[in-house]
C-alpha positions in Angstrom: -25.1 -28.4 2.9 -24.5 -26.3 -0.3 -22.4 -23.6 1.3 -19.9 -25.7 2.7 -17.8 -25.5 -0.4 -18.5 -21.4 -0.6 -17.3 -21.0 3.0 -14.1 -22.9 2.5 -13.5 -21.4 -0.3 -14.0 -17.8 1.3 -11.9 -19.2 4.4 -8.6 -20.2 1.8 -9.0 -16.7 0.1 -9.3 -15.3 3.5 -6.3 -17.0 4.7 -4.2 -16.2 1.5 -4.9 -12.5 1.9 -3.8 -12.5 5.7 -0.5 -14.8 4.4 -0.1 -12.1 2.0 -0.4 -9.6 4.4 2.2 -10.7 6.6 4.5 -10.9 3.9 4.4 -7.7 2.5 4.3 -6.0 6.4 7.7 -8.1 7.0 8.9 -7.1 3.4 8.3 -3.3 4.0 9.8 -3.5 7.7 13.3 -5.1 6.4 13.4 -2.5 3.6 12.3 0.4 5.9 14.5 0.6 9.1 13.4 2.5 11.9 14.6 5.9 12.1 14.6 6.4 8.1 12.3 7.4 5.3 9.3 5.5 5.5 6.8 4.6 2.1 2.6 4.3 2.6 0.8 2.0 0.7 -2.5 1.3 -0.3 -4.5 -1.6 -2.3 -8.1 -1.8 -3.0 -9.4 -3.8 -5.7 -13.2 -3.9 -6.7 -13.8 -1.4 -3.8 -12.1 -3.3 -0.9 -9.4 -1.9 0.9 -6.9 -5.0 1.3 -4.1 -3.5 2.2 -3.4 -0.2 4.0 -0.5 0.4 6.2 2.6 3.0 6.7 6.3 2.6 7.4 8.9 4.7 8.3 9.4 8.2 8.5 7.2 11.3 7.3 9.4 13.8 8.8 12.9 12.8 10.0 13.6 16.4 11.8 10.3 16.2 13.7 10.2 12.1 14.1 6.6 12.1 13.0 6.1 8.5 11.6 4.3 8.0 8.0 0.8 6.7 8.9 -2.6 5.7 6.5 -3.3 9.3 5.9 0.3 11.0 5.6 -0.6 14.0 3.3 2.8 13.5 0.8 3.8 17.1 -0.4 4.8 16.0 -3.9 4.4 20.0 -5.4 4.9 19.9 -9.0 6.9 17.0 -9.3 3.7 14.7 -10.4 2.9 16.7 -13.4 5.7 15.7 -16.0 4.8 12.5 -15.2 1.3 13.2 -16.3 2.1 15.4 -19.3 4.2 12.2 -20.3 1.2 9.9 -19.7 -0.8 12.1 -22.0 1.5 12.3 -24.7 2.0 8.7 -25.1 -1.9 7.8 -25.1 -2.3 10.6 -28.0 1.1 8.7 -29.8 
C-alpha cells in the first residue's frame, strides 16, 4: 500500500516528460521545414537521456537527413568561443 503514492507520482512525471516531448518534437518540426537545415538535440540530466532527436537537413546537396549521431563539422569555429569562456572565468 505504501508505493501507491511513489507510482503515481513516477506515472505524472512520466507523463509530463512525454507531454514535454511532444511539444518540443512539434516545436522543432514547425521551425524546421522539410527540405532545409535541420538542428540535433540532446538532453540528459543526472545521467538520463530525456531527449534525443534530429530535424532537418545535414547535407542539403546530398539530402542526408540530420539524425542522433550527425558528426557536425564545426572546424575552428568553437574555439573563440572557448578562449572567451576562459577569459571571463579568470575576470
Amino acid at each position: 500500500m505504501k508505493y501507491i503514492p511513489a507510482f503515481f507520482f513516477v506515472m505524472i512525471i512520466e507523463s509530463a516528460f512525454a507531454q514535454t516531448e511532444k511539444r518540443l518534437d512539434s516545436l522543432l518540426r514547425n521551425i524546421v521545414g522539410t527540405g532545409e537545415p535541420g538542428i540535433a538535440l540532446y538532453v540528459e540530466s543526472a545521467g538520463k537521456v530525456i531527449y534525443n532527436k534530429g530535424f532537418g537537413l545535414a547535407d542539403s546537396h546530398a539530402n542526408t537527413k540530420i539524425k542522433t549521431n550527425t558528426n557536425f563539422r564545426l572546424a575552428s569555429v568553437s574555439k573563440q568561443f572557448t578562449a572567451m569562456g576562459l577569459l571571463l572565468l579568470e575576470k
